[in-house]
C-alpha positions, 0 to 999 in steps of 0.5 A: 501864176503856176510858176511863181506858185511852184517856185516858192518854198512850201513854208513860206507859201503857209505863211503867205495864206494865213497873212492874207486870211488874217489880213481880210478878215476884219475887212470882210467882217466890215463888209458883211456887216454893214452890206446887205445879204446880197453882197455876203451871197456874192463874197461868201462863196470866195471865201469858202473856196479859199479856205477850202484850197489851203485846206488842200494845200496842207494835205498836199504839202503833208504828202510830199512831206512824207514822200520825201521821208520815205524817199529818205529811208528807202535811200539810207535803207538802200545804202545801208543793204549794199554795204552790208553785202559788200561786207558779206563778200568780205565774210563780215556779217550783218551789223558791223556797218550800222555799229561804226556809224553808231560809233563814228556819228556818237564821237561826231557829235560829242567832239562836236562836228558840223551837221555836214560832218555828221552827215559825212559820218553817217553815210561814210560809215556805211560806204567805207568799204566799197572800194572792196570790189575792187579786190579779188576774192582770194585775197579778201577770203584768205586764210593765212597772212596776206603776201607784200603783193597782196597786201598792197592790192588791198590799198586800193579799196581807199581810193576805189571807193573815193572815187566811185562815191565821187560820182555821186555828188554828195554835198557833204564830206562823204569823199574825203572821209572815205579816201582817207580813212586808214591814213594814220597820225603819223604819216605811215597811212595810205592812200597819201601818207597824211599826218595829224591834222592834215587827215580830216576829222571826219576820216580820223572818226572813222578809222577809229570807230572801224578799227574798233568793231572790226576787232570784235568780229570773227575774220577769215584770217583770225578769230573775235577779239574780246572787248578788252584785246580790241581796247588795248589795241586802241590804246597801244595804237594811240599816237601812231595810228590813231588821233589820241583824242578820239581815242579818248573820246570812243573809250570815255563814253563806249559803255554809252555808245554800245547801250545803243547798239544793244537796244537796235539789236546790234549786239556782237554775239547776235551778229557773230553767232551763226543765226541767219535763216538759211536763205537770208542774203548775207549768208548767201553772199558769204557762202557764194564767195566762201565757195569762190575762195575754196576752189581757187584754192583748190585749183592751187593746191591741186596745180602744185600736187603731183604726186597721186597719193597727195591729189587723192587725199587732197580731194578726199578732204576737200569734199568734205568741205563741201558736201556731207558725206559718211563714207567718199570713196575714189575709185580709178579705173584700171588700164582695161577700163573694165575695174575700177579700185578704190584708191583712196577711202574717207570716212566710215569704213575706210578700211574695209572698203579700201582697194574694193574692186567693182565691175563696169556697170555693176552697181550704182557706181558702176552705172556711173562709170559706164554711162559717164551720168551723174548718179545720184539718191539711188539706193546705196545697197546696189554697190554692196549686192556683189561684195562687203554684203555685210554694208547692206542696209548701212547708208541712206543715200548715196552720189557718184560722179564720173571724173572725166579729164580730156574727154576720158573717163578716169574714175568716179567719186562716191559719196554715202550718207547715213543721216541724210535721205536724199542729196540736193541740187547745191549737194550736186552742184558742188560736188560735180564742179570740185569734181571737174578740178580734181579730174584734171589733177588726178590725171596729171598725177596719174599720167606724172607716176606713170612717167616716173614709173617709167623713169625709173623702171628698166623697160626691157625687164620691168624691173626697177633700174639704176637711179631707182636703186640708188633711191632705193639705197638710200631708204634703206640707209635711213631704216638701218641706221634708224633701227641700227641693222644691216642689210647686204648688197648682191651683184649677179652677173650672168655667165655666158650670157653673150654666147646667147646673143651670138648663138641665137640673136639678141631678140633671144637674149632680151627674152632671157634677161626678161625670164632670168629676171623672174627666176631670180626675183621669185627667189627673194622676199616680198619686201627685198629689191632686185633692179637691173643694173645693166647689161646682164647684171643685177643688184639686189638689196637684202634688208635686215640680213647679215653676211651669213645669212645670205649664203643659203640665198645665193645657192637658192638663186644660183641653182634656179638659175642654172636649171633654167633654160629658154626654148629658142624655135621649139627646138633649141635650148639656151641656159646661163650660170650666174656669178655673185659679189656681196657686200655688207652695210656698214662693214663695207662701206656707208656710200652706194658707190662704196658698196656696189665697187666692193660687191662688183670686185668681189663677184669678178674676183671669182668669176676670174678665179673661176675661170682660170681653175675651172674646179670640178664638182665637189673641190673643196676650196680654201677661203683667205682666213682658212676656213673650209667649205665643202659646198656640193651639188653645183660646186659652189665657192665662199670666201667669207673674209671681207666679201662673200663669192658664189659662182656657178661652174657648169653652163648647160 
């Protein structure tokens, strides 16, 4: 009896109980009435006891009715809470699932769709996009215009989100709605290049009403559209894109459809506008893949940065992305490990805390470089007790953290904060995982400058070497031609050097290159630039200077050099003259193999002519045009026609 009680439908069961009531009513009132007492005692209790179980029976039936609704909304609820999440991945806000269902199942209904189509509608709208899981965050959080390769991986979702709905089982046509909803009119569509009519309904519906409100929205890749920029787009898409039909259908009665967006609190400046509580779950969402975006770029950004000065800028801003600051400060350690220099400032006081020292273990800061621990909401005034006093009392709080790449200390980055009292645990999260990336960088910068340092630095001398003064060169070319100056090439070559190398070993005569070096190069400006070019010659560059001016120079560096002598075993001494070729730019050439043949044959020019008249102290010279000088002291000769000669004439 249970069985057949439990397999019949609930609503023709009430119907069997009120017939079988109304059918023995007027039986049971034939009997009561013409029946003794005896008998209504025996029937009576029946009769009782079977209204009493349909009364039952209806309450049940009310109950399971109601559980099945609510079954039903937890159901929709459920469905409509992961899309929305799967759109706050896609930085989408909440909302834009529940307008394109208003928007698909109102044209649904007007263009008259099926209760199953409507259906379809409703949920397809919800789950359009759950094939995005299958997309990588970088590509859905991006920025910038999305590569061909990019653009096809996103083509997935369609098909992606098909599939994983197909598990499901549902009985109307939530499937095909899904696959095919960026299919387009015309066949250019994906995933199976459908046309026209051979798109479903229900698909078209929806590419429409997706299209439309997806416009509205703020993306990652652009701004909000206006109502009137997402119409035309409509309009101009009609034919191509989209059914034309359906688009009529949205436009004609769009004033209808967003009055009920408006009245369930669906309103587009609600939803883009920045107004979820801190902790709600779309936030968070979109926050945490934001997050996931941001170092995935920074991890690129870093990985095609080598030089240090663009790593250090680099991270300097990315923190700001990341965590508030009023003034970050990178500071790196020095060889000895001992200092560590500001590199790189951001901020507040940029240039007044901008190459500041500090100690090992001094100072917040210099806790955190020594102990190699996260150093976090001390009082910022330990890092000014010893230098910039005068910052003393200006910051609230403060963060360092140690950057650490193989295992090594290189650095620390700090962060001060004038309006914030104290730094939380995300603060620090999200500064100690950008930290991680940026040691990493940084120390590929560090180690690449020191490579090319090296590449381009003369190791015996420390001087710049050949490749470094053709770059050099060329700067120089730039700045001459953009200011319209001049600038002179000078070619010294030591005299007797050789005589040094056979007279006392060629260890001798490294240690006089290395000291000649010196003397020459404390002889010049700051900002001129003196290389080895090889062997005992250097080439100097002589900026903002024209011929003449370089003639008390060269005596300068010719007497420094001549009074110079180097102490071999305490108690020989070795000396060296100096022999120099000038050249001019652009007299002499615009190229630097021009410039450097014409300063080299002018030098060995003299030092040939040198050697064969071997003038005494104090002859006089005539130079090609005539003219006389009676350079004295060290018998100095200068030919002042295309280029300028001066050698020295006594060794010691």
């Amino acid at each position: 009896m249970n069985f057949v009680w439990n397999n019949i439908d609930r609503p023709v069961a009430k119907w069997i109980w009120l017939a079988l009531i109304l059918a023995c009513g007027p039986v049971l009132w034939l009997i009561f009435d013409r029946s003794d007492d005896d008998f209504f005692y025996i029937f009576g209790p029946q009769l009782l006891v079977g209204l009493i179980a349909y009364r039952l029976h209806l309450r049940r039936l009310a109950q399971k009715t109601n559980e099945s609704i609510e079954a039903g909304r937890v159901h929709l609820a459920t469905v409509e809470a992961l899309a929305t999440a799967i759109d706050a991945r896609d930085q989408i806000g909440a909302g834009h699932v529940r307008r394109v269902q208003i928007f698909a199942v109102g044209i649904g209904k007007i263009l008259g769709c099926s209760e199953n189509e409507i259906n379809a509608l409703r949920t397809g709208a919800l789950l359009h996009d759950i094939g995005k899981l299958a997309v990588p965050d970088h590509i859905l959080n991006k920025p910038g215009s999305l590569t061909p390769a990019e653009l096809e991986k996103t083509k997935i979702h369609a098909q992606v989100g098909a599939s994983i709905l197909d598990s499901v089982g549902f009985k109307y046509p939530v499937v095909p709605t899904v696959k095919h909803h960026h299919e387009c009119w015309d066949g250019r569509g994906y995933p199976d290049g459908l046309i026209r009519e051979e798109i479903p309904l229900t698909a078209r519906i929806l590419a429409a009403a997706d299209a439309f409100d997806t416009l509205r929205g703020a993306r990652p890749y652009r701004p909000a559209r206006t109502r009137n920029e997402a119409l035309r787009y409509l309009l101009d898409a009609s034919g191509t894109r989209f059914d034309p039909l359906i688009v009529q259908t949205l436009i004609g009665n769009l004033s209808a459809l967003e009055a009920e967006i408006n009245a369930q609190g669906l309103a587009y400046e609600e939803t883009e506008a920045p107004s979820y509580e801190p902790y709600g779950y779309v936030e968070q969402i979109k926050r945490a893949n934001r997050e996931v975006f941001s170092l995935y770029e920074l991890a690129r950004e870093f990985s095609s940065s080598v030089e240090l000065h663009e790593t250090l800028d680099l991270f300097a801003n990315k923190v700001g992305e990341f965590v508030p600051f009023d003034t970050c400060s990178l500071y790196l350690l020095d060889d000895s490990k001992s200092f560590a220099t500001a590199s790189r400032v951001e901020g507040r006081h940029a240039e007044l805390l901008a190459m500041r020292r500090i100690v090992v273990g001094q100072g917040a800061t210099g806790h955190a470089l020594k102990t190699r621990e996260i150093v976090r909401n001390m009082d910022p005034d330990l890092d000014f007790v010893h230098s910039q006093t005068e910052l003393a009392g200006e910051y609230l709080t403060m963060a360092s953290i140690p950057l650490i790449a193989d295992d090594e200390i290189i650095g620390a980055v700090t962060i001060y904060s004038r309006e914030h009292r104290r730094y939380g645990e995300e603060h620090i999260r999200l500064l100690e995982t950008i930290s991680r990336i940026a040691a990493d960088a940084i120390d590929k910068s560090l180690k690449h400058d020191e490579a090319t340092t090296n590449a381009l630095t003369d190791p015996m001398t420390g001087l710049p070497n050949a490749r470094s003064l053709q770059l050099q060169f060329e700067k120089e070319v730039a700045r001459a031609d953009r200011n319209g100056t001049e600038f002179q090439m000078l070619m010294l070559d030591l005299d007797r050097f050789k005589a040094v190398n056979d007279s006392f070993g060629h260890k001798a005569g490294d240690e006089m290159l290395r000291e000649i070096s010196r003397v020459i190069r404390a002889e010049l400006r700051d900002y001129d630039f003196l290389a080895r070019y090889g062997g005992d010659e250097f080439v100097a560059l002589i900026t903002d200077t024209k011929p003449d001016d370089v003639l008390d120079l060269c005596s300068r560096i010719e007497k420094a050099v001549s009074a110079f002598s180097l102490t071999i075993d305490g108690e020989r001494h070795a000396a060296v003259g100096v022999s120099l070729g000038s050249s001019g730019y652009p007299r002499h050439g615009s190229t630097f193999d021009k410039m450097i043949v014409a300063a080299d044959k002018a030098m060995y020019r003299r030092k040939t002519s040198r050697k064969q008249n071997n003038p005494a102290p104090g002859q006089v010279e005539r130079s090609r045009d005539g003219h006389m000088d009676n350079l004295q002291d060290n018998s100095l000769s200068v030919e002042l026609n295309e280029t300028l000669v001066i050698s020295s004439s006594a060794v010691n």
